[in-house]
SEVOMI-607798 format. One record per residue: residue number from 1; residue in one letter; x, y, z of N, C-alpha, C, O in turn. Coordinates in pm, 1 decimal, decimal comma. Layout:
   num   residuo        n.u        n.v        n.w       ca.u       ca.v       ca.w        c.u        c.v        c.w        o.u        o.v        o.w
   NUM         A          X          Y          Z          X          Y          Z          X          Y          Z          X          Y          Z
...
This chain:
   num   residuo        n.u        n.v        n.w       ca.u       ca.v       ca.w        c.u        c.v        c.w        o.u        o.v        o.w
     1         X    11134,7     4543,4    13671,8    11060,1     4525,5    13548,4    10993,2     4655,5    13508,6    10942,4     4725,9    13595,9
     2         X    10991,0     4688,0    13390,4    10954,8     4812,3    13357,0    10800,1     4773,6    13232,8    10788,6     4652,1    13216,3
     3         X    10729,5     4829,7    13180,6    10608,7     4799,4    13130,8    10597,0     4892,2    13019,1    10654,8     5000,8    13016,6
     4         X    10503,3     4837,5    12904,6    10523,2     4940,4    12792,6    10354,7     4923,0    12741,4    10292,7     4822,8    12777,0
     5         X    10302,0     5007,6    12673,1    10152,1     5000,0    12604,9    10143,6     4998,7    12496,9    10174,6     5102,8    12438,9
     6         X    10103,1     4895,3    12425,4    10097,0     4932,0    12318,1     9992,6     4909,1    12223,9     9948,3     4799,5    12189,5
     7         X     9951,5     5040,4    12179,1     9844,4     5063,8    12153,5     9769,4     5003,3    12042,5     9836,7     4988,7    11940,5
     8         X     9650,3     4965,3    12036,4     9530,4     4879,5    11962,8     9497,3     4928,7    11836,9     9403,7     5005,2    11813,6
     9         X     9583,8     4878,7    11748,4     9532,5     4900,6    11562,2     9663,4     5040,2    11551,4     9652,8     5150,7    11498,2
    10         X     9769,3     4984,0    11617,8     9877,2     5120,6    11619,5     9924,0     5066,9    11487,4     9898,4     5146,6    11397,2
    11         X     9984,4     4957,9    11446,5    10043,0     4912,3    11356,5     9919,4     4826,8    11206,9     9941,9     4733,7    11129,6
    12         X     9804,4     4909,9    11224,3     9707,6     4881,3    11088,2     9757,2     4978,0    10985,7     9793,4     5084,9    11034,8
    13         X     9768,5     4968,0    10853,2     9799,4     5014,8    10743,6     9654,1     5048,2    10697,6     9577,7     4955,9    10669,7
    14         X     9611,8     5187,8    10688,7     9490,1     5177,9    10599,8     9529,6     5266,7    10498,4     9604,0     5362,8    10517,9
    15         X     9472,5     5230,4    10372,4     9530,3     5249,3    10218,5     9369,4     5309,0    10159,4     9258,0     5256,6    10161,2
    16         X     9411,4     5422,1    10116,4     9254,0     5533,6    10102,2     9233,4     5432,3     9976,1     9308,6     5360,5     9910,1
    17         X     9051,1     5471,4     9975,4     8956,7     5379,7     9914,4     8829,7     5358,5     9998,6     8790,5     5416,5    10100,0
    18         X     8768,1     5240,9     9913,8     8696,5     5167,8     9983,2     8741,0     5053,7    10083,1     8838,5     4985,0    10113,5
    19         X     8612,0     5075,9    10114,4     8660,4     4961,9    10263,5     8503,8     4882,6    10345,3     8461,3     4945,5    10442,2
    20         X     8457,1     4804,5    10321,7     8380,7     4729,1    10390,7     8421,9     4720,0    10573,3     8502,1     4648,5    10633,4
    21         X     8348,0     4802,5    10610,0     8392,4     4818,5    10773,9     8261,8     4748,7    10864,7     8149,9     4728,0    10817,8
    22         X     8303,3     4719,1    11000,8     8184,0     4692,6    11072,4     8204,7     4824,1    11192,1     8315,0     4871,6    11219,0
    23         X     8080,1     4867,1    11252,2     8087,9     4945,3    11335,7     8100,5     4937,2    11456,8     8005,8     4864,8    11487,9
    24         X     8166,5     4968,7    11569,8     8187,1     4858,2    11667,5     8149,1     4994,1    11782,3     8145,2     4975,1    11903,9
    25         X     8120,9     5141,8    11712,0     8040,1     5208,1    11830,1     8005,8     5325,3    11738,6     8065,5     5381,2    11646,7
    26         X     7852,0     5346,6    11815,5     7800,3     5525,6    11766,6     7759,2     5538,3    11880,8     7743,5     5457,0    11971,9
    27         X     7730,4     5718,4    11867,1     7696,1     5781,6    11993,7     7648,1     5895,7    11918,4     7706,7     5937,1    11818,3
    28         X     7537,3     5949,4    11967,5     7506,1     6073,1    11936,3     7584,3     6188,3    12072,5     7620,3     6177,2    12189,7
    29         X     7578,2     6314,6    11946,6     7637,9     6455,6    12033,6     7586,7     6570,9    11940,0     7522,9     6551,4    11836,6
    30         X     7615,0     6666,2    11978,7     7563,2     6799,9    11910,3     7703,0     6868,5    11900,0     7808,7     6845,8    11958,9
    31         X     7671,6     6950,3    11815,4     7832,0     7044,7    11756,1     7740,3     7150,3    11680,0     7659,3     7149,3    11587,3
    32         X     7803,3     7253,1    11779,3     7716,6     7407,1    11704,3     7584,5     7394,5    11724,3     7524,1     7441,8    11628,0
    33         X     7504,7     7346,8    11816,1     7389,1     7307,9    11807,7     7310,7     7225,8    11713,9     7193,6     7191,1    11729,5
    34         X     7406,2     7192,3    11591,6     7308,6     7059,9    11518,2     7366,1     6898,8    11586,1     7476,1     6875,0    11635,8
    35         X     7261,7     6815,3    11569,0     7319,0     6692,1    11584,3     7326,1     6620,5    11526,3     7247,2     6582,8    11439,6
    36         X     7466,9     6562,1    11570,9     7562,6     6448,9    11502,5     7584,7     6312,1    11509,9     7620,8     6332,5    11625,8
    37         X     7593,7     6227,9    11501,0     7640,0     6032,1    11524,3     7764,2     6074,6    11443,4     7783,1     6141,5    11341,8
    38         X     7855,8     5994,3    11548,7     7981,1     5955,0    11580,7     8032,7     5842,2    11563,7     8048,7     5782,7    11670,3
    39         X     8073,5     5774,4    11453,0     8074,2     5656,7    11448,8     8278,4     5597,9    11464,4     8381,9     5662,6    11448,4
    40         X     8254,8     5461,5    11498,9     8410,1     5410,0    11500,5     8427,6     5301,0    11472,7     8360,2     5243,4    11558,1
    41         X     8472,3     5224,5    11410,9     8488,8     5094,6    11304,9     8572,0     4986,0    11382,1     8644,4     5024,0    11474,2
    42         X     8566,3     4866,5    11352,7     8635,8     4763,5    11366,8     8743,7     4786,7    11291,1     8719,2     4842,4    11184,1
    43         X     8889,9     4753,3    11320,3     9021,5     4716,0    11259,5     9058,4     4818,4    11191,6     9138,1     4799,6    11099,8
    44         X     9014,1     4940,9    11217,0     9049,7     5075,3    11209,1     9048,4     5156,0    11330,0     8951,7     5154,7    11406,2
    45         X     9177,5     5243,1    11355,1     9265,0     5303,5    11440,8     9115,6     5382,9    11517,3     9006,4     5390,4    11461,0
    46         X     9137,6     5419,6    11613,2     9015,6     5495,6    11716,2     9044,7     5629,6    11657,7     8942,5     5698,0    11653,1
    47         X     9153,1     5690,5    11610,6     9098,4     5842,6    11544,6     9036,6     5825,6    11427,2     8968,8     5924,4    11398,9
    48         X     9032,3     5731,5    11339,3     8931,0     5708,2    11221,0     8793,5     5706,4    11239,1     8720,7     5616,5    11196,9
    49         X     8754,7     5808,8    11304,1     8605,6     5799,4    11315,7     8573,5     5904,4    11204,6     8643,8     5989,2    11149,8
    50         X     8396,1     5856,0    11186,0     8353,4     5924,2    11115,1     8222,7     6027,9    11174,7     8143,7     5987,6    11260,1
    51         X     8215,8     6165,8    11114,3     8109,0     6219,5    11229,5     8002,4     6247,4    11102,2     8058,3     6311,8    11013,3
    52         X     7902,5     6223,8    11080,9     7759,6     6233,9    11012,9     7692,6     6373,7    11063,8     7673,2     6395,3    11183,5
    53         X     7670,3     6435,5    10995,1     7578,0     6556,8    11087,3     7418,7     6542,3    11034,1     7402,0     6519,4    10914,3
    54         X     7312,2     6554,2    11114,5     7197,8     6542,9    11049,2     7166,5     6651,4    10990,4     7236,6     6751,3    11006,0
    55         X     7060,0     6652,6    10914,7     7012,6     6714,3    10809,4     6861,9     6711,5    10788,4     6824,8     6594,3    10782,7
    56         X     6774,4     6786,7    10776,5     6650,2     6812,8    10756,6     6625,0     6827,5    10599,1     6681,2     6910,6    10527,8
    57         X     6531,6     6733,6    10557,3     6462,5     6777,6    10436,0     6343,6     6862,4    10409,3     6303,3     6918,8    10511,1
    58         X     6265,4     6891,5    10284,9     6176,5     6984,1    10325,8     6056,1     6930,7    10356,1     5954,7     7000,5    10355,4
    59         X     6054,6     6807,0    10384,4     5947,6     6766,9    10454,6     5947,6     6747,7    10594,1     5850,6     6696,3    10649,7
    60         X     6038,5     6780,8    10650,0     6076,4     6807,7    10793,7     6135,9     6644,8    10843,5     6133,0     6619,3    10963,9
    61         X     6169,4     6577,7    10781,1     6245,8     6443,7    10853,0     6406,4     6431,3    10792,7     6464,6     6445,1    10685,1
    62         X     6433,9     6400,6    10915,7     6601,0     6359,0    10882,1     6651,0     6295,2    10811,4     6616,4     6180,0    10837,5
    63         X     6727,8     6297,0    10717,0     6749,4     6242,1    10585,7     6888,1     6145,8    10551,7     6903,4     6071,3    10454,9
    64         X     6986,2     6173,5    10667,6     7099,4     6242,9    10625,9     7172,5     6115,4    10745,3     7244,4     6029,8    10693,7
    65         X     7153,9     6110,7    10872,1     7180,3     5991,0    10962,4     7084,7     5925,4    10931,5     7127,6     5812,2    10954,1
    66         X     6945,0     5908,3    10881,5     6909,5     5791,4    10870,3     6891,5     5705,9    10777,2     6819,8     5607,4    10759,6
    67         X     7041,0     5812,7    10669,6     7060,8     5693,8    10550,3     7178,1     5611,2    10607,4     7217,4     5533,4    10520,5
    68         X     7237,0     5601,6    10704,2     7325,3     5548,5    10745,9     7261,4     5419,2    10812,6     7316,9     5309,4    10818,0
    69         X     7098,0     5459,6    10877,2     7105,6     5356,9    10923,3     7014,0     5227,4    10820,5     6991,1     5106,6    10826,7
    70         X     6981,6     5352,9    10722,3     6925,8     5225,7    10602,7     7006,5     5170,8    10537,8     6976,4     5063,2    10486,2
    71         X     7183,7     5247,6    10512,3     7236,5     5116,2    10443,8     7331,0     5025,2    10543,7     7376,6     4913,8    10518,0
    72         X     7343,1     5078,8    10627,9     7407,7     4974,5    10753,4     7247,1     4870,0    10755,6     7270,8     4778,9    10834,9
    73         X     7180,2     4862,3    10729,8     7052,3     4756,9    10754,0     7015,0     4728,7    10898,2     6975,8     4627,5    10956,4
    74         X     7048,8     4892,5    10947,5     7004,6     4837,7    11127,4     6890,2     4952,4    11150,6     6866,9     5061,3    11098,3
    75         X     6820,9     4862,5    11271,2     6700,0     4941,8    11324,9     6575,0     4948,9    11232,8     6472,8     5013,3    11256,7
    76         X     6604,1     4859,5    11105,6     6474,3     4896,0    11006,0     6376,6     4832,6    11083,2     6410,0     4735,0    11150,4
    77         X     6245,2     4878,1    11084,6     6123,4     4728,5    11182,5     6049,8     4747,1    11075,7     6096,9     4656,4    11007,1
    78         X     5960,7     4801,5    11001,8     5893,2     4828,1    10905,8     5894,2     4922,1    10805,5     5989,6     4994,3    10776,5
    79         X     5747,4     4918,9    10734,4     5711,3     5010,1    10571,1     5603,5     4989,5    10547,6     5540,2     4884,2    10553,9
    80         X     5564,3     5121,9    10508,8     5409,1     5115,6    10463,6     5401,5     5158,7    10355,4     5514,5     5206,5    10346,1
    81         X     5349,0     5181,9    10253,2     5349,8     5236,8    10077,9     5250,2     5337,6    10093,8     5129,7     5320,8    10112,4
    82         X     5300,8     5422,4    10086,4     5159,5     5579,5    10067,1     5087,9     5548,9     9921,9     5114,0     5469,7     9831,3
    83         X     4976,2     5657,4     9943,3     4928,5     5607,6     9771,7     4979,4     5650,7     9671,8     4938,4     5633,9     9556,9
    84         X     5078,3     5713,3     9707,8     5144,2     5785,9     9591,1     5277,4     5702,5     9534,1     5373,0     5730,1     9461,7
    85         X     5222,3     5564,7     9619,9     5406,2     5459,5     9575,5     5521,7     5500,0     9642,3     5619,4     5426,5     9627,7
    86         X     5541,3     5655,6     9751,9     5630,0     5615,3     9838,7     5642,8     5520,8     9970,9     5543,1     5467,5    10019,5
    87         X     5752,3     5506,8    10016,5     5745,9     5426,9    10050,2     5749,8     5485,5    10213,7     5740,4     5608,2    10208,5
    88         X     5759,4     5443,2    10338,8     5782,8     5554,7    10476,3     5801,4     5407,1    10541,6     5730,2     5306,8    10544,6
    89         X     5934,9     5440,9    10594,5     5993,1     5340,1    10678,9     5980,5     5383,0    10805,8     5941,7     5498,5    10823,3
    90         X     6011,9     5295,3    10923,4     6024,1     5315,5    11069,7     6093,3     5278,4    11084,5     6106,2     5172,7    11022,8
    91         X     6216,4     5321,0    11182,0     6301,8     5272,6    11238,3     6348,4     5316,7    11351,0     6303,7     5424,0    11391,6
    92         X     6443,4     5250,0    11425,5     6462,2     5232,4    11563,9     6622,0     5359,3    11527,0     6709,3     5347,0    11441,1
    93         X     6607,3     5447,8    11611,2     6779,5     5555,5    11548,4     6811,5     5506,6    11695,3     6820,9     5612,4    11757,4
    94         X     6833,8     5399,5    11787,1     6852,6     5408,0    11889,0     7073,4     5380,8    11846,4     7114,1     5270,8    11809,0
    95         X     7141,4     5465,8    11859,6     7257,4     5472,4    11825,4     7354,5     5320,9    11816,4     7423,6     5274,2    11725,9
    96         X     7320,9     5271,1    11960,0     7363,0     5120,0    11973,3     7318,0     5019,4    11899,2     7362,5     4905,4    11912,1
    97         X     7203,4     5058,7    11793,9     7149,5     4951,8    11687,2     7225,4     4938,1    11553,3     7199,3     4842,9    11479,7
    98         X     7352,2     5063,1    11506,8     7402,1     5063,2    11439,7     7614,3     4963,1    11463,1     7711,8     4943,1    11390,6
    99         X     7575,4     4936,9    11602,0     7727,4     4835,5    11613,9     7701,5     4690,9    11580,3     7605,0     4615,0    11570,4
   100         X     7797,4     4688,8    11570,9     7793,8     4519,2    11474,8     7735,1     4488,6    11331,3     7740,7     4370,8    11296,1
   101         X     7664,3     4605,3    11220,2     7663,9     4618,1    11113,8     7745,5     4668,8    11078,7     7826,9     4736,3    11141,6
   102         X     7736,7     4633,9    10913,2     7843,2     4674,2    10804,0     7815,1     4773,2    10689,5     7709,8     4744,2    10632,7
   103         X     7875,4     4879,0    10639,2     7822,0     4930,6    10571,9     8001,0     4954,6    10479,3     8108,3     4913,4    10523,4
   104         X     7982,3     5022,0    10364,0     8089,0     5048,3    10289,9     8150,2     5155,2    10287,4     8117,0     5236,6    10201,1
   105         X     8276,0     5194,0    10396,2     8341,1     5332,3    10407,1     8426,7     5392,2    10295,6     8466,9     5300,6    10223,8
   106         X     8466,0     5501,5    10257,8     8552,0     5525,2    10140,4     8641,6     5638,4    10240,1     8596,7     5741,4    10290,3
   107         X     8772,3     5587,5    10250,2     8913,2     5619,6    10326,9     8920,4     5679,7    10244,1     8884,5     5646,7    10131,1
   108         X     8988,2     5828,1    10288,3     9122,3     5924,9    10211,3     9210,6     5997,9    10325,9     9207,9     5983,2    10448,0
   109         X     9283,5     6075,0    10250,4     9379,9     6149,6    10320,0     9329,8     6295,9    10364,6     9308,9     6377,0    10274,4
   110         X     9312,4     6328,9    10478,4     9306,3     6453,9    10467,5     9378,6     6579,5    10366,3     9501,3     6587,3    10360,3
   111         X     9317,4     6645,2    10313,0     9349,4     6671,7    10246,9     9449,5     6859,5    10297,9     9507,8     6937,4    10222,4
   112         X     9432,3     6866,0    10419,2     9507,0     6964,0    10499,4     9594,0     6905,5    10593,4     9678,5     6970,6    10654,9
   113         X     9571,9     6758,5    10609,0     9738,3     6719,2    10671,9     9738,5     6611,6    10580,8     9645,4     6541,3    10620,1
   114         X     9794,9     6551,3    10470,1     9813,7     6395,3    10410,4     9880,5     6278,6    10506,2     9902,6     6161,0    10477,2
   115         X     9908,1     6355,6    10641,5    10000,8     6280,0    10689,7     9872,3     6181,5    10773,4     9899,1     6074,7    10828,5
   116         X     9747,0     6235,3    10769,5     9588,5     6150,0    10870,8     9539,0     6104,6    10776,5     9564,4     6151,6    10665,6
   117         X     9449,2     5994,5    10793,9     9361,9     5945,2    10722,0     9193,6     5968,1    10760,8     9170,1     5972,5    10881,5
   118         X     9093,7     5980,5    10681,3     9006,5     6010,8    10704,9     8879,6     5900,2    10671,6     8880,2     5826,3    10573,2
   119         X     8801,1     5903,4    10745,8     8652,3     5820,9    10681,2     8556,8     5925,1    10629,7     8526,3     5996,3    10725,3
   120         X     8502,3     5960,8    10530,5     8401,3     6032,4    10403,3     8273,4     6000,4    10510,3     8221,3     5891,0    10532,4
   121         X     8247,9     6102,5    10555,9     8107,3     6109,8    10606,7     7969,0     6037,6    10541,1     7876,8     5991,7    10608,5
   122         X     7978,1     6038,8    10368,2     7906,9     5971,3    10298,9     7920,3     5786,2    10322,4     8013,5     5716,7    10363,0
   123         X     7834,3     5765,5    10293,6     7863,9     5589,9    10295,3     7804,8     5578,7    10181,9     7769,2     5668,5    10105,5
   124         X     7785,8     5369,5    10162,8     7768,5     5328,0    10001,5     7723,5     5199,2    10165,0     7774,3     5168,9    10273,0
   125         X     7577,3     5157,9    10068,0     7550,8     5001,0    10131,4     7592,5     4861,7    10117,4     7569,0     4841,0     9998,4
   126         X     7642,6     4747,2    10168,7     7705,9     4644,0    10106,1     7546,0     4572,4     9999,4     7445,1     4640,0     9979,6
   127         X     7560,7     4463,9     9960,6     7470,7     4408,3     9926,0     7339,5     4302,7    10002,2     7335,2     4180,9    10019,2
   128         X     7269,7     4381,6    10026,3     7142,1     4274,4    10117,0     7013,3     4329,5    10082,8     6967,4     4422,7    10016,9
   129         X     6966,1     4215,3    10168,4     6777,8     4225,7    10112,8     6719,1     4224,1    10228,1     6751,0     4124,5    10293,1
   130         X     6623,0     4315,6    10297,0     6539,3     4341,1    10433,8     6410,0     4272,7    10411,8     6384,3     4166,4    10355,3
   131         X     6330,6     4365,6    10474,0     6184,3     4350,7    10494,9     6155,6     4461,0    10417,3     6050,9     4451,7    10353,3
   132         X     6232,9     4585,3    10402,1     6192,6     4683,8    10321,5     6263,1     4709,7    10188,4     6212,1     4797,6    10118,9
   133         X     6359,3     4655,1    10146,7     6444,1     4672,6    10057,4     6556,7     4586,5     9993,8     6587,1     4497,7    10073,4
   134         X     6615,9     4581,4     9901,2     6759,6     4508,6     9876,0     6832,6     4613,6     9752,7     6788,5     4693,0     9669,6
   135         X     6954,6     4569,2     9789,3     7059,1     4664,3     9712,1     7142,3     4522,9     9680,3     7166,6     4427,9     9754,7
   136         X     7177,7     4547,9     9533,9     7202,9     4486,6     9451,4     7401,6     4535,4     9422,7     7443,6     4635,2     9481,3
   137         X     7473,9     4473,2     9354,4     7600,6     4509,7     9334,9     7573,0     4649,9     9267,5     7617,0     4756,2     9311,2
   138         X     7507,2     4637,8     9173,9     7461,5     4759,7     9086,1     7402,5     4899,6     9196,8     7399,1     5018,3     9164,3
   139         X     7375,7     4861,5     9283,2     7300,0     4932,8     9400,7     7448,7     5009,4     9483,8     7466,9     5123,2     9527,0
   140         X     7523,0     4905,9     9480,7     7611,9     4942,3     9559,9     7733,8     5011,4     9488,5     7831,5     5045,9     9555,0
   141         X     7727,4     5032,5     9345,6     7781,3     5077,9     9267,9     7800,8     5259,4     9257,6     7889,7     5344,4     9253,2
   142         X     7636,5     5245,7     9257,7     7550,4     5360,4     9249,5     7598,6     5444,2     9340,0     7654,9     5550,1     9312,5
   143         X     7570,1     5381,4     9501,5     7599,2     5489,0     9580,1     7744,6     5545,0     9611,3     7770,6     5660,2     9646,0
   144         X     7843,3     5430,0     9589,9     7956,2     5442,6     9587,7     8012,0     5579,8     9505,7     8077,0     5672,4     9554,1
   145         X     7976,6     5567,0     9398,4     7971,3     5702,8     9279,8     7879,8     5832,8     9338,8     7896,7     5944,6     9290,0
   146         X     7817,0     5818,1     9408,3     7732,0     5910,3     9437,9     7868,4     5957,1     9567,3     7903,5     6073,5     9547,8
   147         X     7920,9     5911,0     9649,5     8023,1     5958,3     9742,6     8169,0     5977,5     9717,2     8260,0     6014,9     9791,1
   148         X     8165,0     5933,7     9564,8     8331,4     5932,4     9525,3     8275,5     6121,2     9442,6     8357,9     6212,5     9445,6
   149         X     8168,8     6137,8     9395,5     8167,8     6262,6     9340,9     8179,3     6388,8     9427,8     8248,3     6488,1     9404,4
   150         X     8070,6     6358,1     9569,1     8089,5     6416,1     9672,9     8219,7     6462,1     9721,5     8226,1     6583,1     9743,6
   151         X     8319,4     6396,3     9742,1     8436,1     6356,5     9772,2     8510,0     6448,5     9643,4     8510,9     6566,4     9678,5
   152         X     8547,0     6438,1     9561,3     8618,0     6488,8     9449,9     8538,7     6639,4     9424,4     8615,8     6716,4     9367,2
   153         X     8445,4     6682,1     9443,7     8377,8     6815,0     9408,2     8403,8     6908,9     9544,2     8469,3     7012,7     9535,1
   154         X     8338,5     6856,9     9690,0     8367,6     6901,7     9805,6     8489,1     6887,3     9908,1     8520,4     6968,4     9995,3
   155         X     8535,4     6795,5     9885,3     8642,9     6745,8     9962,6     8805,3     6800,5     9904,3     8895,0     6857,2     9966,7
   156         X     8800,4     6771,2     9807,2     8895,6     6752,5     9724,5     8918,3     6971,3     9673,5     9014,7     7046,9     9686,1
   157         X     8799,3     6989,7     9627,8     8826,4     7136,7     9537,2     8824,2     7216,8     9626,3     8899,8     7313,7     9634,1
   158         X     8706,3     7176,6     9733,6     8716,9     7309,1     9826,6     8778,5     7288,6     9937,7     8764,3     7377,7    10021,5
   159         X     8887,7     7137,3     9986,0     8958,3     7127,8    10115,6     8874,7     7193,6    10227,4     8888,5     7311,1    10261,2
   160         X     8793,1     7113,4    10277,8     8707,5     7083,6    10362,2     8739,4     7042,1    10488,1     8831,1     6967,2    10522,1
   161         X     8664,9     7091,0    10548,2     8748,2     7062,6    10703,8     8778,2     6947,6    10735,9     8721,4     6851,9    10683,1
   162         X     8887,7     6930,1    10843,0     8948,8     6809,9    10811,9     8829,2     6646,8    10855,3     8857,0     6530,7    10825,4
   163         X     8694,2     6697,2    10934,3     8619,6     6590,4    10944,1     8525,0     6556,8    10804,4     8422,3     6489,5    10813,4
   164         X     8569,1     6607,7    10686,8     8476,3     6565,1    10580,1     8347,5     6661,5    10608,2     8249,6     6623,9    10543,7
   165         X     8329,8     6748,2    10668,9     8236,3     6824,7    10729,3     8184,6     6930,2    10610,2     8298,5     6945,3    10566,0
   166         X     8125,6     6992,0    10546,9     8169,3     7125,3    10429,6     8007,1     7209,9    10454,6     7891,4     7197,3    10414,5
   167         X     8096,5     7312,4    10559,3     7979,4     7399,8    10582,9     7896,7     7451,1    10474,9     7949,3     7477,5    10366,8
   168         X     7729,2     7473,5    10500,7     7712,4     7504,2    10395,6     7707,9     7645,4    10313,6     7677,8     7653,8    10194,5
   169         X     7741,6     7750,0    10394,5     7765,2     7872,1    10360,6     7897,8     7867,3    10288,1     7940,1     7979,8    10261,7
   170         X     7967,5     7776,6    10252,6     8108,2     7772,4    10137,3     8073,1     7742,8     9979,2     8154,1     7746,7     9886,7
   171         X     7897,1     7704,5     9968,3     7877,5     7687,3     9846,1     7703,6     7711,9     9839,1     7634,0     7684,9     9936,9
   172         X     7643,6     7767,5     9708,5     7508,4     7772,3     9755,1     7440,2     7707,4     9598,9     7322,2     7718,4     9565,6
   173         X     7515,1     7660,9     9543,9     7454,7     7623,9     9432,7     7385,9     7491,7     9437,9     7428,1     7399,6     9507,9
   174         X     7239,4     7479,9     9335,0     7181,0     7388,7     9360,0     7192,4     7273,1     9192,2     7216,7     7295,5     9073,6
   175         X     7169,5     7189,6     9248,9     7192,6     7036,4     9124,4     7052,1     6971,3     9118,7     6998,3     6981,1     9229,0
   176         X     6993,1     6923,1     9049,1     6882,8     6822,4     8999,9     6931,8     6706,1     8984,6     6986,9     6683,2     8876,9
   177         X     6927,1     6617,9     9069,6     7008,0     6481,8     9116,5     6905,9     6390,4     9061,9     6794,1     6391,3     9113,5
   178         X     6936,6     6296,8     8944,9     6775,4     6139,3     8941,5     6830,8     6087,6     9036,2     6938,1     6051,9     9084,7
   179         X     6684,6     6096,8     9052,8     6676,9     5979,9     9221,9     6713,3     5811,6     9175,6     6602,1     5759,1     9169,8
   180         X     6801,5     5723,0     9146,4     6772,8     5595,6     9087,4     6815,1     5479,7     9215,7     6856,1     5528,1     9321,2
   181         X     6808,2     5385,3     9207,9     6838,6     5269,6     9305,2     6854,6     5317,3     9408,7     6953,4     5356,1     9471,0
   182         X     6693,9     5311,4     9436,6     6651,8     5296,0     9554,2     6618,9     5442,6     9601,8     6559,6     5440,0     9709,6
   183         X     6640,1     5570,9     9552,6     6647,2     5692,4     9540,5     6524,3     5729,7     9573,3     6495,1     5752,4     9690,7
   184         X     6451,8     5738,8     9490,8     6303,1     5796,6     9515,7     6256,5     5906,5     9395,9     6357,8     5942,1     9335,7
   185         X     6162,4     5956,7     9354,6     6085,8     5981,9     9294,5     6238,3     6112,1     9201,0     6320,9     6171,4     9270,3
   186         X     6234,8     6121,7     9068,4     6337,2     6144,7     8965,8     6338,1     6327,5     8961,6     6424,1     6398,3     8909,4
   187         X     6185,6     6381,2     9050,5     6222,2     6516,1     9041,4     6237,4     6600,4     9191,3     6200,2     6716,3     9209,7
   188         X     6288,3     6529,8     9271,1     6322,8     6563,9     9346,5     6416,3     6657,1     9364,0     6503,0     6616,8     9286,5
   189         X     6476,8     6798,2     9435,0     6580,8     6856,6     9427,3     6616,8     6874,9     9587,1     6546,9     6890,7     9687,2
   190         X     6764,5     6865,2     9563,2     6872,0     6870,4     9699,1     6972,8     6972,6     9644,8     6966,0     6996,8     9524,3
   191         X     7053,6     7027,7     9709,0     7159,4     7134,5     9743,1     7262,3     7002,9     9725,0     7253,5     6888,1     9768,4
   192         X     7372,5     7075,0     9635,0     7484,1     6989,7     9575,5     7559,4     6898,1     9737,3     7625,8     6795,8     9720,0
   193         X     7538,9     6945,5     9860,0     7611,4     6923,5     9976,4     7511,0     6816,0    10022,1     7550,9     6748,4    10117,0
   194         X     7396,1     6788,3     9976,7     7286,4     6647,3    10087,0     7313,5     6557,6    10005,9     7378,2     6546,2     9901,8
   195         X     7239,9     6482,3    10085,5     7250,3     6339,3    10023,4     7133,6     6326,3     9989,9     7053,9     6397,8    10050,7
   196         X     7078,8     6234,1     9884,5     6960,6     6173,6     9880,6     6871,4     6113,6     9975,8     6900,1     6008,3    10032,8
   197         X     6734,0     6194,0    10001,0     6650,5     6142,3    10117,7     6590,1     6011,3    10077,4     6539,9     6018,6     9965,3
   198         X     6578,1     5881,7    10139,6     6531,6     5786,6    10094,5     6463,2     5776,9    10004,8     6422,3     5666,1     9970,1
């Protein structure tokens, strides 16, 4: 008798787009000395991972993994309202709090091999309501567009490394982004490459 393996999600078809995924593992690691979460999806192939790199705003908090874990809806425990109407959440970044939520991935092709498929480092939240928040279809609209532009400006014009990654010494120009659903205060400014800090 002879034996054969065959391998888990070998024969899944994934078709670039969106995609409502659940996460079924993260792990933090460092690359180049910044650090990263590593994420890997349910019913998508084990090289379809996606790698997040964090990011500092200029108020010195991470902006960037822990929008992942506000629209995956994990680890939130609380919120307090400053007097100024923002809002300052707490949450748990303990990596294993982000498996078994869902958040909304947007699949493409690498765009230096078409022959791989890729997960967009950006995410989009499904629709729910916390203790601190809810995102609405319209909510989920929003961010979706906010990562399909990402995607088509960085991904797409400047062929970006193949993890969705786009160093930032390849571009230095800055954008005036409105902060809307769920965004935060309308004069805020970010570098065309971040994401919106909560």
């Amino acid at each position: 008798m002879k034996t054969m393996t065959i391998r888990k999600n070998s024969g899944i078809k994934v078709n670039p787009g969106w995609r409502t995924v659940t996460i079924s593992k993260a792990t933090y690691d460092t690359y180049n000395g910044d650090k990263v979460l590593d994420l890997w999806f349910e019913d998508l192939p084990e090289n379809m991972n996606a790698r997040v790199y964090a990011k500092l705003g200029n108020n010195g908090e991470e902006f960037v993994i822990a929008q992942v874990f506000r629209f995956a809806n994990a680890g939130l425990t609380e919120s307090l309202t400053s007097a100024n109407g923002d809002m300052v959440v707490q949450f748990d970044d303990t990596a294993d709090n982000l498996v078994g939520h869902t958040i909304n991935a947007f699949l493409h092709k690498d765009p230096k091999n078409t022959k791989y498929n890729r997960v967009l480092r950006q995410f989009a939240p499904t629709v729910f309501e916390n203790q601190v928040e809810s995102f609405t279809e319209s909510d989920v609209e929003y961010w979706k567009g906010r990562a399909e532009d990402y995607y088509n400006q960085w991904i797409l014009k400047t062929n970006g490394t193949t993890n969705g990654f786009i160093p930032t010494e390849t571009h230095h120009e800055e954008e005036t982004l409105p902060l809307v659903a769920q965004g935060g205060p309308a004069d805020t400014t970010v570098t065309a490459d971040e994401d919106i800090p909560f």
